[in-house]
C-alpha positions in Angstrom: -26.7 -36.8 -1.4 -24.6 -39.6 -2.8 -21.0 -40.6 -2.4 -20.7 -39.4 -6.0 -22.4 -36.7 -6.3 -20.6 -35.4 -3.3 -17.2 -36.2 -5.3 -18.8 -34.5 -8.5 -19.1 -31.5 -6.2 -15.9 -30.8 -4.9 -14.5 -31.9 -8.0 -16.8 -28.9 -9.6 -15.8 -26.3 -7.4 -13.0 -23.8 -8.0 -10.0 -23.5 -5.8 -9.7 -20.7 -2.9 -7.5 -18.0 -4.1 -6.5 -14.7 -2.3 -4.8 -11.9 -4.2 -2.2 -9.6 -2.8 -1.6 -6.5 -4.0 2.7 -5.4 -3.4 4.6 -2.5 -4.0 7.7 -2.2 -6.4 9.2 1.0 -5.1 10.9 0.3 -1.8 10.9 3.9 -0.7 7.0 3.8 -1.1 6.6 0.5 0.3 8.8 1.1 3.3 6.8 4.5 3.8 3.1 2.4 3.6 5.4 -0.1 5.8 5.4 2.7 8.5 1.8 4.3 8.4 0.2 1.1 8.6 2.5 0.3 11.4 1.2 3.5 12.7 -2.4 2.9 12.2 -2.3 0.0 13.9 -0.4 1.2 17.1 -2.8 4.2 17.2 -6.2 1.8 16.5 -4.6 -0.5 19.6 -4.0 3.0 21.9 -7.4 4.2 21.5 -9.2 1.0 22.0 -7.6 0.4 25.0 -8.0 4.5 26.4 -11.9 3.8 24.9 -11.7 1.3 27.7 -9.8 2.9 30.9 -11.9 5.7 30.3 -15.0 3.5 30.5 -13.5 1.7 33.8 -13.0 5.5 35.0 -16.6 6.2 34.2 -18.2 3.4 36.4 -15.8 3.6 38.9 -17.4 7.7 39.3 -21.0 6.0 38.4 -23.4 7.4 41.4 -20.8 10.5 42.6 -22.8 13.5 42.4 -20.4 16.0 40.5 -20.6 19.1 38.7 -19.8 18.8 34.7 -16.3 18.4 34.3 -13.4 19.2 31.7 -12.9 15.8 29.7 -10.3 13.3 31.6 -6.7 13.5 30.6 -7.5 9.9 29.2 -10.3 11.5 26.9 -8.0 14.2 25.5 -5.5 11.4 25.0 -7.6 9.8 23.1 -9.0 12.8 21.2 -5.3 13.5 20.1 -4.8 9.8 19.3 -7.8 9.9 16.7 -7.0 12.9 15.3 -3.7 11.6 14.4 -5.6 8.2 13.3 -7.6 10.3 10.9 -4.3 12.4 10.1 -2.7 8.8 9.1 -5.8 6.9 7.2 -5.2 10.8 4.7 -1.7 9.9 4.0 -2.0 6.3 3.9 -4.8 6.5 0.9 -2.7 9.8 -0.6 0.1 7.4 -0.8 -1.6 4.9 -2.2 -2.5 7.1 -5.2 0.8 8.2 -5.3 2.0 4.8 -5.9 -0.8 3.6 -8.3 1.8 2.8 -10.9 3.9 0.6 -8.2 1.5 -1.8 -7.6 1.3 -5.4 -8.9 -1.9 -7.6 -8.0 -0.4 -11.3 -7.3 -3.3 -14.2 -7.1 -2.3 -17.5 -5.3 -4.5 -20.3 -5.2 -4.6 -23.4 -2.9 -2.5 -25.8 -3.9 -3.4 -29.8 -4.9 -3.0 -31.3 -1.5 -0.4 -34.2 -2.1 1.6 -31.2 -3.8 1.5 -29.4 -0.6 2.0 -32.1 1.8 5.3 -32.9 -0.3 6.4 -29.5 -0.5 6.2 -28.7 3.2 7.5 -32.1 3.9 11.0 -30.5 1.9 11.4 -28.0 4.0 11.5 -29.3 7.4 11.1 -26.8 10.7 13.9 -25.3 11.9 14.9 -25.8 15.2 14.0 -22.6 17.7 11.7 -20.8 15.1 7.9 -20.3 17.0 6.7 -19.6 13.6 7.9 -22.6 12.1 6.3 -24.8 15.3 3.1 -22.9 15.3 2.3 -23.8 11.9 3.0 -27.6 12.4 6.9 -28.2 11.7 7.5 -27.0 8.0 10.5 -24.1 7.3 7.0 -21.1 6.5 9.8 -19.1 4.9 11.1 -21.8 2.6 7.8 -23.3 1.6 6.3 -20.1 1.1 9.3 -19.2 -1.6 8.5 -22.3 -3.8 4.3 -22.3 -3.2 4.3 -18.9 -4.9 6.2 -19.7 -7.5 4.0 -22.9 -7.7 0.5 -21.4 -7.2 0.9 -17.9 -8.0 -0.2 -15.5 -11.4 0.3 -11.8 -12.1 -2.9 -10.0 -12.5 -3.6 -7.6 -15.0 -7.0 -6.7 -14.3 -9.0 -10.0 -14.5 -6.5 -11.9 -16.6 -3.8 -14.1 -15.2 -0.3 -14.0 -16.3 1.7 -16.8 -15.4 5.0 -15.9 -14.3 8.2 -17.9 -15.2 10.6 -18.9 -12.5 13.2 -15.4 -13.3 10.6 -13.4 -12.8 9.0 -14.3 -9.4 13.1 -14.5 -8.4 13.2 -10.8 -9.5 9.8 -9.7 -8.0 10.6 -11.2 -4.4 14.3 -9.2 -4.4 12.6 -5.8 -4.2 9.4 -6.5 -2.0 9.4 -5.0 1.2 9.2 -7.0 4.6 5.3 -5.8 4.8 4.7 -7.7 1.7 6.6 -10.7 1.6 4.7 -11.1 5.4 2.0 -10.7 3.5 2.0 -13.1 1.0 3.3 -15.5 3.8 0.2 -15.2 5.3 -1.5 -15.7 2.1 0.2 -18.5 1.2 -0.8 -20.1 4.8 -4.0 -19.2 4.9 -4.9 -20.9 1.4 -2.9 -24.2 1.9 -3.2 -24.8 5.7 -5.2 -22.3 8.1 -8.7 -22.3 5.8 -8.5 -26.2 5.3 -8.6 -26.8 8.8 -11.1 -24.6 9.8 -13.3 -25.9 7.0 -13.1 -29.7 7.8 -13.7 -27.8 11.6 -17.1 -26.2 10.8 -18.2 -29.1 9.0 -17.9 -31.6 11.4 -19.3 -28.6 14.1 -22.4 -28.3 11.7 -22.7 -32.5 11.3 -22.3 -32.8 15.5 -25.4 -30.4 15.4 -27.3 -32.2 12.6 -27.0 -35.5 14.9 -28.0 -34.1 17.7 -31.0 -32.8 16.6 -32.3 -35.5 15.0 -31.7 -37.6 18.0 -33.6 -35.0 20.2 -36.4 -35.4 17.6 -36.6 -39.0 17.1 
């Protein structure tokens, strides 16, 4: 393939985009806040009785033993997936319940000379891990103005642009969950996804090379 033909490529290809779907009532939102806080500590408990009880198991592996009563870190874990099951019920019952609450919200990677001078506004600040990890831009700053700048309002599959008011409004009465959320979104798009692209393809062209040398 051609230099050009390359270009005409990319150039043909539509833009990641990652849709978030928030909540408008706070008491709802900070309730799905708390059971998917929930879900996750349970899910983390349980994996990590799944594996004690294996380590238990090999470490009795060979004992000759009558049957026995499940462990105390069986029952544990028994408990701790009934309650998982318990919460997944009234995480999707709340989710119904707040149906009307919910606003899709599309973001799409932004023009890279647009990003490189927006993060480049909004310097790291000094102490913040998050703002270091993610290569010395303010996230929380650049994140405000990149969804303003690359973000519609879904309604179904048509996109409503949102004037400037509006996304000002929207942000006021998200919860944490969300706005770390988008955040993510936002990161993932313009910076995370990017690099791991250019990653794999230089990965897959390493390959390539080296299999053609091993054949030639």
């Amino acid at each position: 393939m051609t230099f050009a033909e390359k270009l005409a490529r990319a150039a043909a290809a539509p833009r990641l985009s990652k849709t978030v779907t928030v909540c408008l009532n706070q008491e709802l939102g900070r309730r799905r806040d708390a059971l998917t806080r929930t879900l996750a500590g349970l899910t983390t408990s349980i994996d990590d009785l799944s594996a004690r009880i294996e380590t238990e198991k090999a470490a009795s592996s060979g004992r000759l033993s009558l049957p026995a009563e499940p462990s105390d870190l069986e029952q544990q874990r028994t408990a701790a997936e009934h309650e998982r099951t318990d919460t997944e019920a009234a995480l999707d019952a709340l989710e119904v319940e707040a149906a009307d609450d919910l606003v899709d919200l599309k973001f799409t990677q932004m023009d890279g000379f647009d990003w490189t001078d927006l993060t480049m506004r909004h310097p790291g600040r000094d102490g913040v891990i998050a703002d270091a990890m993610v290569g010395g831009y303010n996230v929380v700053e650049a994140t405000r103005e990149a969804v303003v700048r690359s973000g519609v309002r879904l309604e179904g599959t048509t996109e409503i642009p949102m004037p400037l008011a509006e996304w000002i409004s929207l942000l006021a009465v998200l919860s944490p969950f969300d706005i770390a959320r988008i955040t993510d979104a936002i990161y993932f798009l313009n910076d995370y996804e990017p690099g791991q692209a250019v990653e794999a393809a230089k990965k897959a062209r390493g390959a390539t090379t080296a299999s053609d040398e091993t054949s030639s």
